[in-house]
C-alpha distance (Angstrom), angle and dihedral (degrees) to the residues before:
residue distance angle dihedral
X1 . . .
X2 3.91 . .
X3 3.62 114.7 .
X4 3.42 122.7 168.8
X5 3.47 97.8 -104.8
X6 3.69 144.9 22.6
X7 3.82 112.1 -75.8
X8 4.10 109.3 -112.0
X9 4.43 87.7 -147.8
X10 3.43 126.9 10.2
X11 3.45 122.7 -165.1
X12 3.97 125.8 161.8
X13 3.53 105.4 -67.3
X14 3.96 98.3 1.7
X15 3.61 135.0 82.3
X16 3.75 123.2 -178.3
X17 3.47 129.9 -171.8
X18 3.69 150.5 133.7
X19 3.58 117.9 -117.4
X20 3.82 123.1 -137.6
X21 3.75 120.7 -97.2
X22 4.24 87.4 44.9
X23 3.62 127.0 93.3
X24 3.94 117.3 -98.7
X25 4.07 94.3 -110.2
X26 4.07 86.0 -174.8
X27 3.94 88.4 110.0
X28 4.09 85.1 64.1
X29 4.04 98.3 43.9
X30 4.03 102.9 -106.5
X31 3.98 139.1 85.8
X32 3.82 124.8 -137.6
X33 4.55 93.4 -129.8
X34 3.37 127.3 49.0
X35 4.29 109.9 171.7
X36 3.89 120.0 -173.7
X37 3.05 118.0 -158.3
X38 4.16 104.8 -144.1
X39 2.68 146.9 -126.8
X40 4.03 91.7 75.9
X41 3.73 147.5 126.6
X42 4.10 109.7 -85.2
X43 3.71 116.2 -142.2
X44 3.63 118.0 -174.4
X45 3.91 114.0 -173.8
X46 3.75 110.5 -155.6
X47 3.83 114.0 -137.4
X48 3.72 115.3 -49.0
X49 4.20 114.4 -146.1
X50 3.78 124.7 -163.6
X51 4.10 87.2 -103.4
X52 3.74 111.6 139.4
X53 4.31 117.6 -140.5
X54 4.07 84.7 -74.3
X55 3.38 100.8 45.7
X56 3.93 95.7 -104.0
X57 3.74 108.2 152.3
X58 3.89 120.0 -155.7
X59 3.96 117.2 -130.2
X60 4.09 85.3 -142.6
X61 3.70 111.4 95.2
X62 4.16 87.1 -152.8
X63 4.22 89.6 54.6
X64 3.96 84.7 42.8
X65 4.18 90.5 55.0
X66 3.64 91.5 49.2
X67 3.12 101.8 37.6
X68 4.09 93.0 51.8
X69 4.28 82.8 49.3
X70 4.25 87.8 60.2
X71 3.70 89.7 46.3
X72 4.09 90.7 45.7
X73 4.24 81.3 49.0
X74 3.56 92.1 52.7
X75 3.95 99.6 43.4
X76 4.06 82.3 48.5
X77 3.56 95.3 53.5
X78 3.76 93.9 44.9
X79 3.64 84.1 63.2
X80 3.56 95.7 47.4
X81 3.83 93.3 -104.6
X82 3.38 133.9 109.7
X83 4.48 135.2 -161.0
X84 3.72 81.0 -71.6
X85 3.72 101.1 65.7
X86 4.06 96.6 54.1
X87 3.65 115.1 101.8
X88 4.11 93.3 174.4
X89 3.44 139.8 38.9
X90 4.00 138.1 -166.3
X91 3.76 127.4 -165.9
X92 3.74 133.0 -173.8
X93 3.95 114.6 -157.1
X94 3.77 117.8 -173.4
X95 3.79 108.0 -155.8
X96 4.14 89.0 10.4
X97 3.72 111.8 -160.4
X98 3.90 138.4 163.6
X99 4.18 81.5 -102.0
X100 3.49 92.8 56.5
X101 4.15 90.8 37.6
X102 4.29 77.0 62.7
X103 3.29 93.6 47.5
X104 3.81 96.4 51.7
X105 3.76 97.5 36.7
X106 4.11 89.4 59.5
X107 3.35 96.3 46.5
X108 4.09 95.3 50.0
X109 3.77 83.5 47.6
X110 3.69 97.0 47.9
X111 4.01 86.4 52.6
X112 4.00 92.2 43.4
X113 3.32 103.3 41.1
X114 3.87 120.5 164.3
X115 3.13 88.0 8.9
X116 4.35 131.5 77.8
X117 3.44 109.1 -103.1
X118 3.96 123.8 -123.2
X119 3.80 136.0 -86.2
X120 3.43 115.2 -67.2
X121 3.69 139.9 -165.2
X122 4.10 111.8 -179.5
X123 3.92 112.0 -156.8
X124 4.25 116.1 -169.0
X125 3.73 103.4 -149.1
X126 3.90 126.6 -178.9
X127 3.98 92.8 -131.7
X128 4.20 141.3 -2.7
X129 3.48 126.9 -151.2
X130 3.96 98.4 -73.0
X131 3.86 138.0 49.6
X132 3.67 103.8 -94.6
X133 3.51 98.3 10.5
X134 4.03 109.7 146.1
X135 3.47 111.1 166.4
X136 3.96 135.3 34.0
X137 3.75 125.2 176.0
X138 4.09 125.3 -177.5
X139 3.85 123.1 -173.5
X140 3.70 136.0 -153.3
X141 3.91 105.2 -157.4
X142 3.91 129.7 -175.8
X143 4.46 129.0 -148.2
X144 3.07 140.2 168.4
């Protein structure tokens, strides 16, 4: 493959990195490239909530994130994938604000640490699907 620079992580399929001449976005939990190398298996992980197993939803935006980052684990490794795998992510914040930017951004780098984090695309949005949802976050993944 010849990219213009030298992938940050490569794993597999994936290459993430952040080109020069673009701001290092590590500090908020994404990279600006993702590359896949094809052919591959495509996940795509619809929107993750902060729902527990039951369906219990926290009223704490920070339980919410982490929660939403299990459920996104579990949907992975259903599909044989893991954190890894996913090139792109996809969050919805009701009431976004640099707090809950923080709150994200440590939580995506707790879950991809030593490593650069994925894509990202953050969307504010007035409501989700459920009273007192606050955060959703969908995946598209890619494996051998």
């Amino acid at each position: 493959m010849n990219l213009l620079t030298t992938p940050d992580f490569s794993h597999g399929l994936l290459d993430l990195f952040d080109p020069p001449g673009l701001h290092d976005p590590s500090a908020n939990g994404y990279s600006h490239v993702a590359v896949v190398r094809l052919p591959a298996r495509v996940i795509h992980i619809a929107g993750q909530g902060g729902e527990d197993d039951q369906g219990n939803l926290s009223p704490s935006f920070e339980e919410q994130v982490s929660q939403a980052l299990d459920n996104l684990q579990t949907a992975l490794r259903s599909a044989h994938a893991d954190l890894t795998d996913v090139a792109r992510l996809r969050i919805l914040v009701v009431d976004h604000d640099e707090d809950r930017l923080g709150i994200i951004a440590r939580q995506v780098r707790r879950r991809w640490a030593n490593r650069p984090a994925p894509t990202c695309t953050l969307i504010p949005v007035p409501r989700l699907a459920l009273d007192g949802m606050l955060f959703e976050i969908e995946a598209e993944a890619y494996s051998a």
